[in-house]
C-alpha positions as CSV (number, residue, x, y, z in Angstrom):
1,X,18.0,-6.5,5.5
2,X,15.0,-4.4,5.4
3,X,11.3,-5.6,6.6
4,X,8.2,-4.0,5.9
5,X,5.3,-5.2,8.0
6,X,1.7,-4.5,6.6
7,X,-1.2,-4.0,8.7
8,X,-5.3,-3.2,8.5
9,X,-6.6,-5.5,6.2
10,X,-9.6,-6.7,6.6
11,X,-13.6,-7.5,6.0
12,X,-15.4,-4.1,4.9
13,X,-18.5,-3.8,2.9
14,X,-19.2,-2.1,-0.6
15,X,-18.4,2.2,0.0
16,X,-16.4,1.6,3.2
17,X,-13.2,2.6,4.1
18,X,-10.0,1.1,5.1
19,X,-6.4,2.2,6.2
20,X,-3.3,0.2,5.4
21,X,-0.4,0.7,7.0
22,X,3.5,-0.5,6.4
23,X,6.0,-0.5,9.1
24,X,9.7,-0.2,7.8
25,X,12.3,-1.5,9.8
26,X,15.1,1.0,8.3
27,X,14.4,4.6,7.6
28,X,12.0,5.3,4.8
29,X,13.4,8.7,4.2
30,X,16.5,6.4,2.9
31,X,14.4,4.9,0.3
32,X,14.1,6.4,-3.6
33,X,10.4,5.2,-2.9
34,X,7.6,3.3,-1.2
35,X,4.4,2.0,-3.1
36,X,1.3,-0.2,-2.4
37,X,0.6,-3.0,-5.1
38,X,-1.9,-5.7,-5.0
39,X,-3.1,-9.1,-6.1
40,X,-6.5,-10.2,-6.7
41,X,-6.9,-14.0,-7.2
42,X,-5.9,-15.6,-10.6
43,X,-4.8,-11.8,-11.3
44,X,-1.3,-10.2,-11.8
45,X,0.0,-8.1,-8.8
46,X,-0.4,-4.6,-9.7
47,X,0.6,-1.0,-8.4
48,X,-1.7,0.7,-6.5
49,X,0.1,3.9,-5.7
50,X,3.4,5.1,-5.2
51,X,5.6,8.2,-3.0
52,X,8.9,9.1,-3.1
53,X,11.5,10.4,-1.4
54,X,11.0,13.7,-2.7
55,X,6.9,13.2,-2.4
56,X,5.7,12.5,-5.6
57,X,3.0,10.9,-5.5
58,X,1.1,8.6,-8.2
59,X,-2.1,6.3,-8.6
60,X,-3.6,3.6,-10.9
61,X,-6.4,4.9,-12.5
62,X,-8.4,2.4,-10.8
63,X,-8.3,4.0,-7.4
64,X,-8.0,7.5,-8.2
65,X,-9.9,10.3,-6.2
66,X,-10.8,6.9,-4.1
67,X,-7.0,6.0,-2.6
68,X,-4.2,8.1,-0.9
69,X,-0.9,7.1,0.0
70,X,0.9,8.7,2.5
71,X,4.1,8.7,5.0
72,X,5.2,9.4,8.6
73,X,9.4,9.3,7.8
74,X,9.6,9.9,11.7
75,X,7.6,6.9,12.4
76,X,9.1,4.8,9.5
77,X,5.3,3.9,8.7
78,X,3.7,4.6,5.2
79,X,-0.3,4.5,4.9
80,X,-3.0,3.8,2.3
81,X,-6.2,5.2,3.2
82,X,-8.8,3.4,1.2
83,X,-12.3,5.3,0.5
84,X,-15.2,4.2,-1.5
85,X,-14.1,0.2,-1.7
86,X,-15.9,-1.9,-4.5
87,X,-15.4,-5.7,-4.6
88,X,-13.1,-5.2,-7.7
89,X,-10.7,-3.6,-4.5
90,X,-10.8,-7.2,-2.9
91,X,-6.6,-8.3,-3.3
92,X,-3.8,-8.6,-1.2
93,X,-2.4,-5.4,-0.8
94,X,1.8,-5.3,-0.4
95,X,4.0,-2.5,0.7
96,X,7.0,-2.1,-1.0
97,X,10.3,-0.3,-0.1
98,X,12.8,1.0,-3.2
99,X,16.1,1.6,-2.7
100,X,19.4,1.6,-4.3
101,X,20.4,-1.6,-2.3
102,X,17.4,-3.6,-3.1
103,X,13.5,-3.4,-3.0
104,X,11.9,-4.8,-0.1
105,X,8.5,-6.4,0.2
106,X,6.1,-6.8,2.8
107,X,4.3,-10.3,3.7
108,X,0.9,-8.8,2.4
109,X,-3.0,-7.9,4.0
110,X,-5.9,-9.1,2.8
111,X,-8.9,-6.7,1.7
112,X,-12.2,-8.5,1.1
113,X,-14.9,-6.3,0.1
114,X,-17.9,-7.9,0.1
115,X,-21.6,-7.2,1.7
């Protein structure tokens, strides 16, 4: 069984930054993908971005040109650097693993953007 462990949530104010990160406990490099989804309250969880093995690399529209996603496979760790956050950012952000044998979710990080 596969864990992913999320990491750098937090309190940030209006135009800050933030950096999420997802520890995997199995290779990432074995996994079709990793993404980063998130659930505002009394809202549907939704994808935030994804990469994949072969590093393609896609974004909501919502946090284009704001977001990147990105991955240390020799570290196992897969990041989400968060730039320019507004309070519609505020959710619980989830890491997710893909893989032929089952997707694997994290436990979640809370993001509150607020001033």
């Amino acid at each position: 069984q596969v864990q992913v462990v999320e990491s750098g949530g937090g309190l940030v104010q209006p135009g800050g930054s933030l950096r999420l990160s997802c520890a995997a406990s199995a290779s990432i490099f074995t996994m079709y993908a990793m993404a980063w989804y998130r659930q505002a309250p009394g809202k549907q969880r939704e994808l935030v971005a994804t990469i994949t093995r072969g590093d393609s690399i896609n974004y909501a529209d919502s946090v284009k040109g704001r977001f990147t996603i990105s991955r240390d496979n020799a570290k196992n760790m897969v990041f989400l650097q968060m730039n320019n956050l507004t309070p519609e950012d505020t959710a619980v952000y989830y890491c997710l693993g893909i893989s032929t044998m089952g997707n694997y979710w994290g436990q979640g990080t809370q993001v509150t953007v607020s001033s």
